[in-house]
N, C-alpha and C positions, 0 to 999 in steps of 0.2 A: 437670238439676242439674249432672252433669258437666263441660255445655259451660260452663255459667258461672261454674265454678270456672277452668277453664281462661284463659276470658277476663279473668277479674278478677288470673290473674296475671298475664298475659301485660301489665294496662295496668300491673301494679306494677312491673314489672319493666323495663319503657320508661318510665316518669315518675316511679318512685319514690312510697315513699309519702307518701301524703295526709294531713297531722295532721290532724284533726278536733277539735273541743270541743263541747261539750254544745251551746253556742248552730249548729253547725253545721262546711262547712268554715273553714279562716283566711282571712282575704280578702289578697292581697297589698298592700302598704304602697302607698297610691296619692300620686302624685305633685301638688303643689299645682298648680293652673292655671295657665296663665300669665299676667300680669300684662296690663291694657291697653298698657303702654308695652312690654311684650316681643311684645306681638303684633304694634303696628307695626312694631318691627324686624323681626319675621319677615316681615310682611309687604312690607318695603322690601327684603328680602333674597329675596324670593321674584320680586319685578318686576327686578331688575338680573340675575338669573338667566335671565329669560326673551329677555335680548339676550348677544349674544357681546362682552365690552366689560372692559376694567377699568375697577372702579368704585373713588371713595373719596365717602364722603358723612359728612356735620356738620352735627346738627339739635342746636338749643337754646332751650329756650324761656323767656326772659328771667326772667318771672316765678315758675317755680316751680322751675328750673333742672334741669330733667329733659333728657336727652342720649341721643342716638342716636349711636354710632360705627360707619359699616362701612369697615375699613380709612384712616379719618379721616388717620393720620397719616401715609401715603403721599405721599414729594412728587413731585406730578405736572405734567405741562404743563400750564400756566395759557391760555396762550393770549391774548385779550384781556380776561379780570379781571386780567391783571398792571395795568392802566387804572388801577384801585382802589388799587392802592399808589403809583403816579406821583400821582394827584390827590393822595391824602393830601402824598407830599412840597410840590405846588407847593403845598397851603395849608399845609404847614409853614414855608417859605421869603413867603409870605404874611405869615404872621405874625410873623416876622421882618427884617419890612419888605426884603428882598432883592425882592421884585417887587410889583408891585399887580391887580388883579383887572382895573383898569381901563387898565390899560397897552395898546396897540397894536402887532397885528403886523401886516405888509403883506407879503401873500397873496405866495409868488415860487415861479415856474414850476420852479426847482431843487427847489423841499419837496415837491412834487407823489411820492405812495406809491399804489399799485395797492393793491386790495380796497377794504374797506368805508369810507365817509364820503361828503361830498357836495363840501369842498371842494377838492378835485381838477378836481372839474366848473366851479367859479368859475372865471374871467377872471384872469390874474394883476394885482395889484394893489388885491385886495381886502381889506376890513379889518375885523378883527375884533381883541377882546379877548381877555383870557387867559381870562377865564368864558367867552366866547364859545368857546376854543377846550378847555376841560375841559367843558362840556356837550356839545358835538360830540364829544370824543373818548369819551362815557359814553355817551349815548344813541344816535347811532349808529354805537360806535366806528371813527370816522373815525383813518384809520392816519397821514394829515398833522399833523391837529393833536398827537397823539400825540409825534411822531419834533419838529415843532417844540415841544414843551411840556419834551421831554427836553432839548434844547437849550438853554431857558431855564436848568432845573436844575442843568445838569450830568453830563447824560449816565444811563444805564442803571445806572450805578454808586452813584451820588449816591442811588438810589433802593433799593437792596440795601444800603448801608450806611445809610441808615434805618429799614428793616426791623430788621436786626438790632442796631442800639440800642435797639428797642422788646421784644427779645428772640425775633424770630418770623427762626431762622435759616434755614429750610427756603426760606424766600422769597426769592426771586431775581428781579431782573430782569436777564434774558441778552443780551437784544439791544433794537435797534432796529427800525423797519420795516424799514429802510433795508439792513441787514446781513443780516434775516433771510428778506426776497425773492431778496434778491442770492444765499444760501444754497441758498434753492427752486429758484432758476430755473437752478443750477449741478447741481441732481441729476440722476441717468437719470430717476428718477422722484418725482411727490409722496407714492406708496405707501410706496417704499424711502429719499424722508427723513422719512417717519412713521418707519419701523420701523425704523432707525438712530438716531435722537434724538440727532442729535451738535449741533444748534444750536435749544435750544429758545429761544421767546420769551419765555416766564418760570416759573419754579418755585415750587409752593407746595404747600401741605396744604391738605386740606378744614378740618381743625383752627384754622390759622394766618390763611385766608381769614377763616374765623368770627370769630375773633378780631380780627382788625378794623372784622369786620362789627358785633360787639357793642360796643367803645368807642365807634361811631359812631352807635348808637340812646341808647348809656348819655349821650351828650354829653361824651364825653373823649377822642375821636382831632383829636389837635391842640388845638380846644379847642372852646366849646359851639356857639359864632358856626359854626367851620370843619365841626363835625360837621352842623348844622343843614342847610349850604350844600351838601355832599355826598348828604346825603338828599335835598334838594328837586330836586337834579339826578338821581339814580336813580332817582327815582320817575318822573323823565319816559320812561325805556326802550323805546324801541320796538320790541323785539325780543321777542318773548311767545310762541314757541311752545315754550316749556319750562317754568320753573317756573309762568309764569301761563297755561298751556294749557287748564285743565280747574278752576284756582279761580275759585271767587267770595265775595264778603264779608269781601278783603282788599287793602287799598293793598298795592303789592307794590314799592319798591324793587330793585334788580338788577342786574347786568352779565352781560352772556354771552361765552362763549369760543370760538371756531373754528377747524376748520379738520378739518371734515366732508367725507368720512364717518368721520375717523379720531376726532378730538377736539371732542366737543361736551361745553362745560363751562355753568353756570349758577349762580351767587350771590347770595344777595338774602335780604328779609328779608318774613317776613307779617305785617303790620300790620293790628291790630283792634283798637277798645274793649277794654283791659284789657286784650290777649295783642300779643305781640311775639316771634315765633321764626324767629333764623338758621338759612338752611338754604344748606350750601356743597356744589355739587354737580360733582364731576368726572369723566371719562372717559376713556378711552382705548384703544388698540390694538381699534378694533373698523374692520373691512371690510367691513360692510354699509350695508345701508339708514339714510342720515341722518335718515329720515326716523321710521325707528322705533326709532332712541336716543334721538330728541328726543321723541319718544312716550312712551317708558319714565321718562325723564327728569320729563316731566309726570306720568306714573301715580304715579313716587314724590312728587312736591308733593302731590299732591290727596289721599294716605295724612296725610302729616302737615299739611296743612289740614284734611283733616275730626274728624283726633283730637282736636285743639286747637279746633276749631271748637264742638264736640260736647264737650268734655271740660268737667266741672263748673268 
């Protein structure tokens, strides 16, 4: 009886005492569950965790208007979705009658830009359209049609001071191909002008991407004609080892960004019967494996496909 007198002070005296009530002890105040939409964020925070990277990410789901923000409004290298904002101007100058869709350029050995596209590889004197050359620059952002489409507009500028008329200031286009190779190929290294950022290709928020992404399903960037015309070109994307890696049961719209292994970006929208969700996805400062940001990348898509997929 002694000892367990003993011990019964010894636990009051380390834990203090125990209220008790007739029905038994007090149970402590427990904490409400989390929500399905807080679990995807934890769980979209749990996968960007498991790679070494800065992330900013912007999910929206049109129709019941629920939002994911992780660091959203960080503005980060864009890389090639700065694409997404150029288009938008030429079909604002489109509709402006300033150029035609159907206007002709003729392929010249001077436009010719290193990295992604295909016409580079053409013959000079080849010809194509202005959709000819904004489906090329979307689908497989071809860095020619690009740097000549800037040219049409008015340069990299022309396309930051439309941004920020529409109110989206974090957006920037900074350069051209043409300045920002010239850039690269001047550094000691491609590591050290990642981790200098003194000439990015272009500037944006996960936020601000969104935000254009949703005028453009809404039918009001530019206008319905222009927004319709920009969907039917992203939907063509050839580029699928990110957000469309691991979905299925969604048309998926999209543009991707590079310039791996430091910055792999991916923007686009899931499209289903009934649901419609922007999901703007950024990266950066990571020096590993491109292989599995772009993996991560996907794991977060397939978290908010299946929420949304599955969600009543």
């Amino acid at each position: 009886m002694k000892r367990m007198i003993v011990a019964a002070t010894v636990v009051a005296s380390v834990f203090g005492s125990i209220p008790t009530s007739s029905a038994g002890p007090v149970q402590a105040a427990s904490q409400p569950p989390p929500t399905p939409l807080q679990r995807l964020h934890e769980a979209i925070v749990r996968i960007t965790k498991s790679v070494n990277a800065t992330w900013g990410i912007y999910v929206k789901s049109l129709e019941t208007g629920e939002e994911i923000a992780v660091d959203a409004d960080r503005q980060m290298e864009t890389m090639s979705t700065i694409k997404i904002p150029l288009m938008v101007e030429v079909c604002e100058q489109i509709q402006a009658g300033k150029i035609k869709l159907t206007d002709k350029y003729t392929y010249a050995k001077e436009d010719m830009r290193p990295g992604t596209g295909i016409i580079r590889s053409l013959d000079p004197g080849a010809v194509l359209t202005v959709k000819d050359l904004v489906t090329l620059m979307i689908i497989v952002s071809d860095n020619t049609a690009t740097d000549v489409l800037y040219k049409m507009v008015g340069g990299p500028e022309a396309v930051t001071r439309r941004m920020e008329s529409m109110g989206l200031t974090k957006t920037r286009a900074s350069s051209n191909g043409a300045a920002w190779f010239e850039a690269l190929r001047s550094a000691p290294s491609a590591e050290q002008f990642h981790r200098e950022g003194k000439h990015p290709f272009g500037l944006s928020t996960p936020r601000e991407m969104g935000t254009l992404l949703e005028q453009m399903e809404r039918g009001t960037l530019v206008d319905k004609e222009s927004s319709d015309l920009m969907l039917q070109i992203m939907r063509g994307q050839l580029y699928r080892t990110r957000i469309p890696r691991y979905l299925t049961g969604y048309r998926i719209p999209h543009k991707t960004g590079d310039f791996l292994p430091y910055v792999g970006d991916d923007v686009g929208m899931l499209e289903a019967p009934g649901k419609t969700i922007v999901i703007s996805i950024f990266t950066a400062n990571h020096f590993g494996s491109g292989e599995a940001l772009e993996n991560a990348i996907g794991l977060v898509a397939k978290e908010v496909g299946d929420y949304f997929q599955y969600r009543p």
